[in-house]
VMD Tcl script that builds the backbone (N, CA, C; Angstrom):
set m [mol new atoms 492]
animate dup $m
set s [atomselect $m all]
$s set {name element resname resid chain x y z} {
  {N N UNK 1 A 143.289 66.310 88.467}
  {CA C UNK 1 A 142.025 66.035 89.125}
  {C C UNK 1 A 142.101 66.336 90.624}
  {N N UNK 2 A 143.222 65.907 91.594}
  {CA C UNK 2 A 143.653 66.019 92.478}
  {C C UNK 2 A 143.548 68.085 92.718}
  {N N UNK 3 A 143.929 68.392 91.828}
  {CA C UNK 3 A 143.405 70.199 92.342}
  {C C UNK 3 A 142.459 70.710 92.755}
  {N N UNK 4 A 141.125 70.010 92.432}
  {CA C UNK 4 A 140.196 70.471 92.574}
  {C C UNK 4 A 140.173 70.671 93.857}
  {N N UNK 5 A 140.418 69.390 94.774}
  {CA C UNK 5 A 140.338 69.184 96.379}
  {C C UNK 5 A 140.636 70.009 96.820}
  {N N UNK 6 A 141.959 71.083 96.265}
  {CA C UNK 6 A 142.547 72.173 96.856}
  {C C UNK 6 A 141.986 73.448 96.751}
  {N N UNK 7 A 141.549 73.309 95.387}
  {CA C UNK 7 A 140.829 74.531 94.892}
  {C C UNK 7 A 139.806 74.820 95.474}
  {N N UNK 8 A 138.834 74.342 95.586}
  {CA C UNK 8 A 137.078 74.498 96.045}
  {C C UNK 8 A 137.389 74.686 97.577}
  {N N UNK 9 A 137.989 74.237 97.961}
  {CA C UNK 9 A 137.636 74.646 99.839}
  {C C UNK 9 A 138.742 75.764 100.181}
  {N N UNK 10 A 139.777 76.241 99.022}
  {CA C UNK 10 A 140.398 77.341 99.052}
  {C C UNK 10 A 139.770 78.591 98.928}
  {N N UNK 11 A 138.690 78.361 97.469}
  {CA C UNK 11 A 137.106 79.255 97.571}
  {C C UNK 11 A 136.646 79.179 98.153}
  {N N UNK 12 A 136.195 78.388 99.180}
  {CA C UNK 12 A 135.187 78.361 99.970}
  {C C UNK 12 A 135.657 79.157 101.369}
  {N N UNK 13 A 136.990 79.112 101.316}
  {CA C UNK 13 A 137.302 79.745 102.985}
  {C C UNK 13 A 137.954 81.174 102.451}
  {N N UNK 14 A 137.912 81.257 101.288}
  {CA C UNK 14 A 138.056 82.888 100.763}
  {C C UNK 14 A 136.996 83.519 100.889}
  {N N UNK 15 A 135.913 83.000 100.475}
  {CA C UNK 15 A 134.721 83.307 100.658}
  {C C UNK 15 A 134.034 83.685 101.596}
  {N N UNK 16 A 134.229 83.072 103.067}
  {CA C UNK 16 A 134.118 82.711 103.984}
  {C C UNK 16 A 134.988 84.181 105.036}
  {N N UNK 17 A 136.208 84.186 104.665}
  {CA C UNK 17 A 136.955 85.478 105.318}
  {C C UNK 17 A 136.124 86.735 104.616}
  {N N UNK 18 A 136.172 86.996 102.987}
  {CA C UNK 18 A 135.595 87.634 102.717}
  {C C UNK 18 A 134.134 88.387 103.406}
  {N N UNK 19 A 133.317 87.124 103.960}
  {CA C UNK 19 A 131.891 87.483 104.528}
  {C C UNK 19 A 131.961 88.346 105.738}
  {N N UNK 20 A 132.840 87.337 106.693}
  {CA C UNK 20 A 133.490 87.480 107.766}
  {C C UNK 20 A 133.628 88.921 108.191}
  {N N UNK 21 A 134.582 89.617 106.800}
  {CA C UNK 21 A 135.074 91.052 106.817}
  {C C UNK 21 A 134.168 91.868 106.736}
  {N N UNK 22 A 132.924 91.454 105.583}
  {CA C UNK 22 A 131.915 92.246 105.493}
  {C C UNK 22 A 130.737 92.677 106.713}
  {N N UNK 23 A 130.798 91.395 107.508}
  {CA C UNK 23 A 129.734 91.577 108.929}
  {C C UNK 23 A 130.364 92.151 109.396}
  {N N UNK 24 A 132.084 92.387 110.111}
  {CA C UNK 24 A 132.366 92.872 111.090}
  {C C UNK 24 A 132.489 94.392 110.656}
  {N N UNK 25 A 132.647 94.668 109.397}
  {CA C UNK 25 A 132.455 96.063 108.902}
  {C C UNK 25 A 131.034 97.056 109.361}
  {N N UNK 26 A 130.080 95.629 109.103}
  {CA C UNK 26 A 128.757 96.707 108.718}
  {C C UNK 26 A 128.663 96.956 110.440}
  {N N UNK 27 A 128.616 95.617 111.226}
  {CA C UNK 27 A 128.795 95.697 112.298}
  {C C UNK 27 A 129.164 97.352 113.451}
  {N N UNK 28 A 130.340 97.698 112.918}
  {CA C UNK 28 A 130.907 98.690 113.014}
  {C C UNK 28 A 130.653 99.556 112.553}
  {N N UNK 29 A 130.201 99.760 111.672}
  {CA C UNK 29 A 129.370 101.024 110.816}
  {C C UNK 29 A 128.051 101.682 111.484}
  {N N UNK 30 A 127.146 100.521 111.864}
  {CA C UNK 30 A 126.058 100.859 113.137}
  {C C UNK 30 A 126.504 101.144 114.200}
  {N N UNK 31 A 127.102 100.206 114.588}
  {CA C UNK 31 A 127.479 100.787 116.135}
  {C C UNK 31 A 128.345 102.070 116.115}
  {N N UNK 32 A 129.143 102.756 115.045}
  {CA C UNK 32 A 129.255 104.178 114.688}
  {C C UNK 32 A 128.321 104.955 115.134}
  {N N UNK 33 A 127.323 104.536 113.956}
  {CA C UNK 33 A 126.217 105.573 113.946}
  {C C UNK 33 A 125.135 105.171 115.445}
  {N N UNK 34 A 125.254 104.579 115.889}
  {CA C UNK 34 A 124.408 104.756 117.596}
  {C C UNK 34 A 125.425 105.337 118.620}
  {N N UNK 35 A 126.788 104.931 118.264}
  {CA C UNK 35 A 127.451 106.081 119.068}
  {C C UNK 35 A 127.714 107.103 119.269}
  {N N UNK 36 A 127.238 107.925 118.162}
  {CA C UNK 36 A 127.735 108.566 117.464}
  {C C UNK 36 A 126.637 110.211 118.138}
  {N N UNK 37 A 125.869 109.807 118.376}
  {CA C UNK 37 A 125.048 110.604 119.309}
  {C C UNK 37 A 124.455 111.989 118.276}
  {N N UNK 38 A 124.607 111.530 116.656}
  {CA C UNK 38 A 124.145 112.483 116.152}
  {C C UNK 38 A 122.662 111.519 115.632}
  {N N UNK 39 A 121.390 112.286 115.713}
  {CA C UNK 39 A 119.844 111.782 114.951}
  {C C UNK 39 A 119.153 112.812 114.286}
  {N N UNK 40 A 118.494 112.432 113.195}
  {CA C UNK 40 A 117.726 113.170 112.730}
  {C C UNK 40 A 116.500 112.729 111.929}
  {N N UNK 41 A 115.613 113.309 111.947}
  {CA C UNK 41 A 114.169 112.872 111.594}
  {C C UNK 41 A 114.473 112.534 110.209}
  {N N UNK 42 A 114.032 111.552 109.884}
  {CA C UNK 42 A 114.009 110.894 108.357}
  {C C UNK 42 A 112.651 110.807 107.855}
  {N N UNK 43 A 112.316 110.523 106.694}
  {CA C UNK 43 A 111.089 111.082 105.910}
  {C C UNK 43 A 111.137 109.480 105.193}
  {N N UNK 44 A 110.338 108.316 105.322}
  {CA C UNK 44 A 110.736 107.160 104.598}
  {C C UNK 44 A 109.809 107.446 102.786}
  {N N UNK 45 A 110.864 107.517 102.113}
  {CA C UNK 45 A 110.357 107.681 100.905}
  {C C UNK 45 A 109.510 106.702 99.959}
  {N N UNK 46 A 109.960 105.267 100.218}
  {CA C UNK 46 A 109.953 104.441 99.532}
  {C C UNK 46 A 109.612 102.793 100.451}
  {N N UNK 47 A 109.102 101.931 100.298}
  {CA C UNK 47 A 109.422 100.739 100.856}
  {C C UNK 47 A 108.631 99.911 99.612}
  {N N UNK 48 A 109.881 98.551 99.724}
  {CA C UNK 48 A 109.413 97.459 98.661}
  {C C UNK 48 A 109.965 96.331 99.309}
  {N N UNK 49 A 109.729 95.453 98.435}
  {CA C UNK 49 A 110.193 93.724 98.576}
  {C C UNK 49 A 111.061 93.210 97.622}
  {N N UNK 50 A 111.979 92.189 98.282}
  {CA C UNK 50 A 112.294 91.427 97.260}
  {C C UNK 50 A 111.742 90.156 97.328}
  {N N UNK 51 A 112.016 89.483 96.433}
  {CA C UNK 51 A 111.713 87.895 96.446}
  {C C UNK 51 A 112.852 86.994 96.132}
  {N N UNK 52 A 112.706 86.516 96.850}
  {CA C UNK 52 A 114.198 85.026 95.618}
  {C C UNK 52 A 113.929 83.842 96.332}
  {N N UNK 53 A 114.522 82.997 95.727}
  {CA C UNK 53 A 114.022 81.626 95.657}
  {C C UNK 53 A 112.989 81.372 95.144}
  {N N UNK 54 A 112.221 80.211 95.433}
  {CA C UNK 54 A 110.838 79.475 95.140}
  {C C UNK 54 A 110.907 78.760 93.948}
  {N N UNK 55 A 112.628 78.723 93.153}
  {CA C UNK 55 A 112.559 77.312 92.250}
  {C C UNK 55 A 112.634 76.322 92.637}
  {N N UNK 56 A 112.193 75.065 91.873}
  {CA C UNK 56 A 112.095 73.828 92.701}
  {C C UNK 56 A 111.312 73.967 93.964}
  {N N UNK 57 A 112.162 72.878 94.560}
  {CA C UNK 57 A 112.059 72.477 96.321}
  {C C UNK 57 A 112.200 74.092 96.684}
  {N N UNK 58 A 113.121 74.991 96.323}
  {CA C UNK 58 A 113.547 75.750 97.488}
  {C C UNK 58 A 112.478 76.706 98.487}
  {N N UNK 59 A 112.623 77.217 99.413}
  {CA C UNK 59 A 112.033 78.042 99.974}
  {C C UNK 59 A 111.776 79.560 99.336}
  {N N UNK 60 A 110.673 80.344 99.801}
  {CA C UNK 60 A 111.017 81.637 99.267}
  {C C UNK 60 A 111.434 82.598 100.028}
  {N N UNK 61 A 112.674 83.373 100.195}
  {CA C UNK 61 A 112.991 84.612 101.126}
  {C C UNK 61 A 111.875 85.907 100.386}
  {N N UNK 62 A 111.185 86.657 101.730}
  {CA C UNK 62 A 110.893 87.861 100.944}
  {C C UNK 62 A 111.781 89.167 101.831}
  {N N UNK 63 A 112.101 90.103 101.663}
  {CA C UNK 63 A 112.946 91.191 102.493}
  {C C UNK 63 A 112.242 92.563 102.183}
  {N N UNK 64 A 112.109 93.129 103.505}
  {CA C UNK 64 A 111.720 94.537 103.327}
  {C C UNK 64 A 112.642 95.397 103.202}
  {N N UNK 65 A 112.115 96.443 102.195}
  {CA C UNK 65 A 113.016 97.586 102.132}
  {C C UNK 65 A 112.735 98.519 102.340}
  {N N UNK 66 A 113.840 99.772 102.781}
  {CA C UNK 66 A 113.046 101.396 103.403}
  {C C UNK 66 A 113.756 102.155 102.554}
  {N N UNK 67 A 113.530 103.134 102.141}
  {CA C UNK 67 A 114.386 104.107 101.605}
  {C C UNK 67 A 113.829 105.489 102.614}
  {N N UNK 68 A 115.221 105.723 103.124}
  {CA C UNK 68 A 114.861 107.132 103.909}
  {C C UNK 68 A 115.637 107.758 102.978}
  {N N UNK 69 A 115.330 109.128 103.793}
  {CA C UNK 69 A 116.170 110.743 103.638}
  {C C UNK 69 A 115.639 112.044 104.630}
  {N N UNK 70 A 116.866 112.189 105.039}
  {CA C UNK 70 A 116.984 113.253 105.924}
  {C C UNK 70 A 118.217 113.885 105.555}
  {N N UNK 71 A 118.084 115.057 106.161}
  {CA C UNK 71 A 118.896 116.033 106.567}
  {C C UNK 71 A 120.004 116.690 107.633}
  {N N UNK 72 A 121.479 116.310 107.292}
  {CA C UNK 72 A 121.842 115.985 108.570}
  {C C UNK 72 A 122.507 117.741 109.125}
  {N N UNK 73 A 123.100 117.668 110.063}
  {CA C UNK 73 A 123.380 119.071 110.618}
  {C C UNK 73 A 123.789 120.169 110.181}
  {N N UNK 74 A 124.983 119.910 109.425}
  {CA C UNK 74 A 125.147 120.904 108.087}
  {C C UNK 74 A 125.087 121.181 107.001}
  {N N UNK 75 A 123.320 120.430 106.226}
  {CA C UNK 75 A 122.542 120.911 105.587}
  {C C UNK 75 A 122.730 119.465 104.432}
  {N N UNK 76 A 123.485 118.883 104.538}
  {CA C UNK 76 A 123.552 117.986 103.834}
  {C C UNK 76 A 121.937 116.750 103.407}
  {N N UNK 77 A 121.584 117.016 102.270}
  {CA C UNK 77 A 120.387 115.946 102.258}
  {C C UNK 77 A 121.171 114.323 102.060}
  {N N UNK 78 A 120.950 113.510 102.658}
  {CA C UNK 78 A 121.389 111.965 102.493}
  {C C UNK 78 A 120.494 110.994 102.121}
  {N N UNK 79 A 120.318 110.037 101.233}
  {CA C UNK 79 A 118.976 109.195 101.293}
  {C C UNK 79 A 120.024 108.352 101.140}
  {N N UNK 80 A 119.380 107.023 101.896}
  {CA C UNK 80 A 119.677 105.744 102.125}
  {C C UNK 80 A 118.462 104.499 102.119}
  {N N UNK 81 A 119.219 103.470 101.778}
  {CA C UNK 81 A 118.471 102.167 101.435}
  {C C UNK 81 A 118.419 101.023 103.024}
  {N N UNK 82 A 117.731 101.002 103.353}
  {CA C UNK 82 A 117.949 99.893 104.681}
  {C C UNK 82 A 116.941 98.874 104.178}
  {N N UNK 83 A 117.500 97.343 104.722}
  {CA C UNK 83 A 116.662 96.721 104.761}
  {C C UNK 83 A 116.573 96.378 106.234}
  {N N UNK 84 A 115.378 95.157 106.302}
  {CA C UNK 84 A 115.204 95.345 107.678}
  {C C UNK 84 A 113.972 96.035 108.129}
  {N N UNK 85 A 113.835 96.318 108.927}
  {CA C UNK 85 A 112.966 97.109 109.658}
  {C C UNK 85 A 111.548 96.687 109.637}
  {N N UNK 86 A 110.894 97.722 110.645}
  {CA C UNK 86 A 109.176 97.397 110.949}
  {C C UNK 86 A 108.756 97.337 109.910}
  {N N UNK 87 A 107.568 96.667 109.247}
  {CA C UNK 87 A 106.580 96.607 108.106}
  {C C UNK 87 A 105.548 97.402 108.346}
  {N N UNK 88 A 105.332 98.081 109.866}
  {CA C UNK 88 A 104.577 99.052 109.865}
  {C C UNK 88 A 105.430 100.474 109.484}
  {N N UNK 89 A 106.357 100.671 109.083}
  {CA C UNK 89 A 106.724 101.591 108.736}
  {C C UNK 89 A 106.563 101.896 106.723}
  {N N UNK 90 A 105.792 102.939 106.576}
  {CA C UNK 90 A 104.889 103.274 104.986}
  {C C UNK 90 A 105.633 104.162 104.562}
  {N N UNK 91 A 105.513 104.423 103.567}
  {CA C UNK 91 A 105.848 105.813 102.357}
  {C C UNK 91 A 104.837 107.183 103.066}
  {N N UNK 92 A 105.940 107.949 103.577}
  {CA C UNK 92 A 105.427 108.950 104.033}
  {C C UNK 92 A 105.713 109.495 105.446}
  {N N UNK 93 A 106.108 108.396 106.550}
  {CA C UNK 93 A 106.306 108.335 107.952}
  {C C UNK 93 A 107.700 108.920 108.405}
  {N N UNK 94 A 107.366 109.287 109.275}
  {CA C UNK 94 A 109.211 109.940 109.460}
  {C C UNK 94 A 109.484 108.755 111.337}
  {N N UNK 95 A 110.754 109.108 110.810}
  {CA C UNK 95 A 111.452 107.829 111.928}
  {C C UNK 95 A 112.897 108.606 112.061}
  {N N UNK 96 A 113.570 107.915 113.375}
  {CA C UNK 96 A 114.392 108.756 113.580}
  {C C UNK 96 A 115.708 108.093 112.989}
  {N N UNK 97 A 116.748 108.740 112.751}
  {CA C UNK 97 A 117.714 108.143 112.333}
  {C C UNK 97 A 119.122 108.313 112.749}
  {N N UNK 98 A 120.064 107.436 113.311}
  {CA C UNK 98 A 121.461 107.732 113.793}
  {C C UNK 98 A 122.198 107.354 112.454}
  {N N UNK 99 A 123.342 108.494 112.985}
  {CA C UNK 99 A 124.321 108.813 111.676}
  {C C UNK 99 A 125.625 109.309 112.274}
  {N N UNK 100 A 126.134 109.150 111.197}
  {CA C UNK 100 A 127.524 109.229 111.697}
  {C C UNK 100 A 128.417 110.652 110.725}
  {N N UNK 101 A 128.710 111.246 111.426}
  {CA C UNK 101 A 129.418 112.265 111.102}
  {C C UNK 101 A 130.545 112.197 109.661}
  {N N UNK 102 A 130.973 113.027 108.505}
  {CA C UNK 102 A 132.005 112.671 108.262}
  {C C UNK 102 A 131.815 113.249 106.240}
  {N N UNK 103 A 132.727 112.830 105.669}
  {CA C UNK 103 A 132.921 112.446 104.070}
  {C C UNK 103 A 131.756 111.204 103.931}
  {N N UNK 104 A 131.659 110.146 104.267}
  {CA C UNK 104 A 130.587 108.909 104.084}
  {C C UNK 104 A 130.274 108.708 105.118}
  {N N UNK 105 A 128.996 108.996 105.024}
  {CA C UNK 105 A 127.962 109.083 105.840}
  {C C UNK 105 A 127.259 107.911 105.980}
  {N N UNK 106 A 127.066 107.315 107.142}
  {CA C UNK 106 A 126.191 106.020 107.726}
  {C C UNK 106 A 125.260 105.791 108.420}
  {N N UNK 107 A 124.029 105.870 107.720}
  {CA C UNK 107 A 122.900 106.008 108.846}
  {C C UNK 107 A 122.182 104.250 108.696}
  {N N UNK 108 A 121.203 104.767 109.960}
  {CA C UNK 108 A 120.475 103.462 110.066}
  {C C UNK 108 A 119.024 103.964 110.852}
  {N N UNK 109 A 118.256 103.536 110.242}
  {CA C UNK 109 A 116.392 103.623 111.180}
  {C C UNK 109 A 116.624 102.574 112.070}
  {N N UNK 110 A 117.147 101.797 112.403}
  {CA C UNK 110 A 117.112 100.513 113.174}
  {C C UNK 110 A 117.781 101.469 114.541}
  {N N UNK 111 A 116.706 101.096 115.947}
  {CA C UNK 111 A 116.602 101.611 116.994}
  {C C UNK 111 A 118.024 100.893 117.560}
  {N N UNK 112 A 118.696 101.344 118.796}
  {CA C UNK 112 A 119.803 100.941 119.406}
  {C C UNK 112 A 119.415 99.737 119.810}
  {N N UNK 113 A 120.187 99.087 119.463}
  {CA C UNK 113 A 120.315 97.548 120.204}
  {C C UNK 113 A 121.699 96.373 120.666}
  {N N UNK 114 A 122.946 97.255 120.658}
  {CA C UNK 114 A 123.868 96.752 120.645}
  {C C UNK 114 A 124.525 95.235 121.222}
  {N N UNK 115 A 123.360 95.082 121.988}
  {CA C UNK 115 A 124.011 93.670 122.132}
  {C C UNK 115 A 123.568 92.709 121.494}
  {N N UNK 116 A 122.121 93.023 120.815}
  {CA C UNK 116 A 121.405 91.980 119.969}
  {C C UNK 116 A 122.503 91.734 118.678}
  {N N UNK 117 A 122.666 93.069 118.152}
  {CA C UNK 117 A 123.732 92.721 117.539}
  {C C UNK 117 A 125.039 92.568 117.337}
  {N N UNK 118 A 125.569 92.751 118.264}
  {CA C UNK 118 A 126.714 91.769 119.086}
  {C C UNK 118 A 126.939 90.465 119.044}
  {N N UNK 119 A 126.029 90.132 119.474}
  {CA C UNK 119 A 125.333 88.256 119.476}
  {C C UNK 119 A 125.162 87.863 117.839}
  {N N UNK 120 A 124.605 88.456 117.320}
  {CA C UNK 120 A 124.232 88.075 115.894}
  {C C UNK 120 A 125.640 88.032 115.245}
  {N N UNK 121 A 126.283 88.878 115.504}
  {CA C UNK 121 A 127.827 88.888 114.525}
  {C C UNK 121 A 128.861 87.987 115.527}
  {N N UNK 122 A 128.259 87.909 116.728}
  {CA C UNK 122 A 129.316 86.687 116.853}
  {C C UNK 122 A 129.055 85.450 116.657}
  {N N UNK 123 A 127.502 84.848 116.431}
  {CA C UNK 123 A 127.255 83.887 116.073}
  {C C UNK 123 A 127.320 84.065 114.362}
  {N N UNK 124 A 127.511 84.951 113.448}
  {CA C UNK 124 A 127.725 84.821 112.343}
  {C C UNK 124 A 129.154 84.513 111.872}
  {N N UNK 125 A 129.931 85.030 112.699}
  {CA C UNK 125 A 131.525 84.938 112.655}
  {C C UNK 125 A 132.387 83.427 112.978}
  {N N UNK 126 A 130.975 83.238 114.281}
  {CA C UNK 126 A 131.772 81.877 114.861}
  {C C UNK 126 A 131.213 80.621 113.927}
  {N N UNK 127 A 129.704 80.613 112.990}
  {CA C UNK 127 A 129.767 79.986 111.494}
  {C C UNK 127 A 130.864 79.772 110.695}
  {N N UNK 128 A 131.117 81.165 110.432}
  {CA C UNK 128 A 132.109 81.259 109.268}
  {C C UNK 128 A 133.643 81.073 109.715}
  {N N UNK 129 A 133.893 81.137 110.790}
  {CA C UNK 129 A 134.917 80.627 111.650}
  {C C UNK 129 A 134.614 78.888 111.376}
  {N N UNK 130 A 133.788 78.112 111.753}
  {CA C UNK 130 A 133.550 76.869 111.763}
  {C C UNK 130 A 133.732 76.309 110.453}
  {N N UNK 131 A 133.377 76.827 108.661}
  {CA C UNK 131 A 133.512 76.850 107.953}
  {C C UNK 131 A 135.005 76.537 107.298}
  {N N UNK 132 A 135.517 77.807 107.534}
  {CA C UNK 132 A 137.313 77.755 107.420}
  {C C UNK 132 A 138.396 76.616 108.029}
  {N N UNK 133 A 137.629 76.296 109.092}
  {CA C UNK 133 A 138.133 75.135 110.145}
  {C C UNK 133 A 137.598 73.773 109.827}
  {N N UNK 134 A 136.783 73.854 109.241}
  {CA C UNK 134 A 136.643 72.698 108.197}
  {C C UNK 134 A 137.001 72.384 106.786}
  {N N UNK 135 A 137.168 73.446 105.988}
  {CA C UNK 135 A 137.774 73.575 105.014}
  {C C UNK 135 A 139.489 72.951 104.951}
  {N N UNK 136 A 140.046 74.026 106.140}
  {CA C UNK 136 A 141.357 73.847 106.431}
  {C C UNK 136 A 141.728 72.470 106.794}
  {N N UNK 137 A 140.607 71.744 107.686}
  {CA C UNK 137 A 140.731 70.357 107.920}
  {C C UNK 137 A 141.066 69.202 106.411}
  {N N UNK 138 A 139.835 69.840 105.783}
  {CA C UNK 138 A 139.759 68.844 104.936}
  {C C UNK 138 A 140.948 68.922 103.628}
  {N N UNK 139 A 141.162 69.880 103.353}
  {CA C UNK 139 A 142.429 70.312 102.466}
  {C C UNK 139 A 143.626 69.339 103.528}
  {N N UNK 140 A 144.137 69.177 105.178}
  {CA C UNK 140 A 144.763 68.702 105.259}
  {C C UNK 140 A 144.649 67.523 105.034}
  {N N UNK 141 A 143.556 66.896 105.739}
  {CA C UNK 141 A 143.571 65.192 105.344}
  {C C UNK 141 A 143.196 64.628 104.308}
  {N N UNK 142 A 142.745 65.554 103.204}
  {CA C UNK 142 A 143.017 64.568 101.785}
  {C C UNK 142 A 144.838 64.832 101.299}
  {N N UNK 143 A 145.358 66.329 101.890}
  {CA C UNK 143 A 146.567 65.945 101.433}
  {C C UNK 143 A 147.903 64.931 102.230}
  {N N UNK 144 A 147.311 64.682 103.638}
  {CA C UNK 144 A 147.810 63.640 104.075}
  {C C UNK 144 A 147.408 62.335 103.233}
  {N N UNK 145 A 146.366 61.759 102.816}
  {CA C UNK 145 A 145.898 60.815 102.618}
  {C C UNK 145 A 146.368 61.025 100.964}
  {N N UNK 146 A 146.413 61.769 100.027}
  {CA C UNK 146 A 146.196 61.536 98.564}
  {C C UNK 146 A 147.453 62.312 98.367}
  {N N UNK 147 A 148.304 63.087 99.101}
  {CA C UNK 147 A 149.216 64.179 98.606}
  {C C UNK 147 A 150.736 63.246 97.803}
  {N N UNK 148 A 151.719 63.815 97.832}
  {CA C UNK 148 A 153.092 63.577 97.129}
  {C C UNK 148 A 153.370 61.974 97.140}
  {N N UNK 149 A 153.154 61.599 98.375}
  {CA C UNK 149 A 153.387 60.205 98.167}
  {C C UNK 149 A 152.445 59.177 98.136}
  {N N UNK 150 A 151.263 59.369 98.082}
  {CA C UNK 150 A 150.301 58.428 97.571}
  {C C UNK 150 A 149.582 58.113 98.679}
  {N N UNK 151 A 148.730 57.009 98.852}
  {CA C UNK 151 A 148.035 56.242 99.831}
  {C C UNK 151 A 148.625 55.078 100.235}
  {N N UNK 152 A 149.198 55.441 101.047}
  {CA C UNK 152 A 149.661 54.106 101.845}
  {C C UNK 152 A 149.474 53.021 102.414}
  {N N UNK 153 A 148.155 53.190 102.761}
  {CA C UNK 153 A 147.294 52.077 103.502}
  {C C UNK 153 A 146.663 51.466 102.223}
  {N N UNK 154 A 145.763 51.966 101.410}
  {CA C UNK 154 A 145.584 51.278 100.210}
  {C C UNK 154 A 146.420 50.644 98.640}
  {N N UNK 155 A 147.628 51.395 99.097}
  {CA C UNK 155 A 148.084 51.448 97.223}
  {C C UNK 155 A 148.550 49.987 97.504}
  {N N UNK 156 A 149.010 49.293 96.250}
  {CA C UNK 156 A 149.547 47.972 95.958}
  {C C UNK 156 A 150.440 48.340 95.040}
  {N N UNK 157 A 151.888 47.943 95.430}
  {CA C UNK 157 A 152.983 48.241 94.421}
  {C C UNK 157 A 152.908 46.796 93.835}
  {N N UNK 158 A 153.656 46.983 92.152}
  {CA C UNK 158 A 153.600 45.353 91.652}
  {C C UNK 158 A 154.741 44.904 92.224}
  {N N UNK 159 A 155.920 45.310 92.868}
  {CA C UNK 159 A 156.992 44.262 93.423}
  {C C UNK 159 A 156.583 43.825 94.173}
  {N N UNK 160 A 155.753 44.948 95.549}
  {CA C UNK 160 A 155.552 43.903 96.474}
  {C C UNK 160 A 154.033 42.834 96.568}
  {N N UNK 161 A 153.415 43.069 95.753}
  {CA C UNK 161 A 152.398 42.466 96.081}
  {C C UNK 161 A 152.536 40.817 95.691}
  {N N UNK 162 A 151.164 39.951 96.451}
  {CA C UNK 162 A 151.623 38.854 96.614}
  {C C UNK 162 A 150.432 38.423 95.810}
  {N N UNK 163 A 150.842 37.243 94.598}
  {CA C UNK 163 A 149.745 36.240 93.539}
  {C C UNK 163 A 149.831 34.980 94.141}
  {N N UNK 164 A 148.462 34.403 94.940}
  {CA C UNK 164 A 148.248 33.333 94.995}
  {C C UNK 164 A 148.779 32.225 94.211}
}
mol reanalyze $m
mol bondsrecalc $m
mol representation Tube
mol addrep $m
């Protein structure tokens, strides 16, 4: 029974690095492609929604989606999925797009903004940083408190205890 304590906040801060890795990736993947000083006119093919939530109590998220495609310098056609972006942007509009040179290719319609998102991934990091550091906490002090040798402050051995 005692595993569980270990288990679940072991998932939870796996989980947690896991995310971690994934922001500072995508992170880097944009700021590629705005550095990257290559753009090209994109053609937005597609835009939709999702929905989730709205069982129960919960709230409902809705998210926009773009599907571009363009053409990048040496003839290559690319279409990509972004979410995000203006809602004034329709099926049909062209927008510009930074990309990144290479074998896998990384574009984004989302205009330069590097420090906005800067800020966003360090306040997403320093979450999931806060997360792990609580996790790690709590894995220690239940195994101080419940680990190999028991509870000390509470347990009652039958030698020593005392019957009125």
């Amino acid at each position: 029974m005692h595993l569980i304590f270990y288990v679940v906040p072991g998932l939870i801060m796996a989980l947690a690095v896991f995310m971690a890795y994934r922001v500072l990736r995508r992170w880097l993947q944009i700021r590629g492609a705005w550095n990257s000083g290559l753009t090209a006119e994109a053609r937005c093919l597609r835009t939709f929604t999702t929905v989730s939530g709205g069982h129960g109590d919960t709230s409902v998220r809705t998210a926009l989606h773009h599907v571009y495609e363009f053409i990048t310098h040496d003839g290559r056609v690319i279409r990509f999925e972004e979410d995000g972006g203006p809602a004034t942007t329709v099926e049909g509009d062209y927008v510009t797009v930074h990309y990144t040179d290479g074998h896998q290719v990384v574009a984004t319609a989302q205009p330069p903004s590097p420090v906005r998102q800067a800020m966003t991934t360090v306040g997403i990091l320093a979450f999931l940083g806060v997360v792990v550091v609580f996790c790690a906490g709590f894995v220690a002090v239940y195994s101080q408190t419940f680990g190999p040798y028991g509870d000390f402050v509470f347990s009652v051995d039958s030698e020593t205890s005392v019957t009125p």
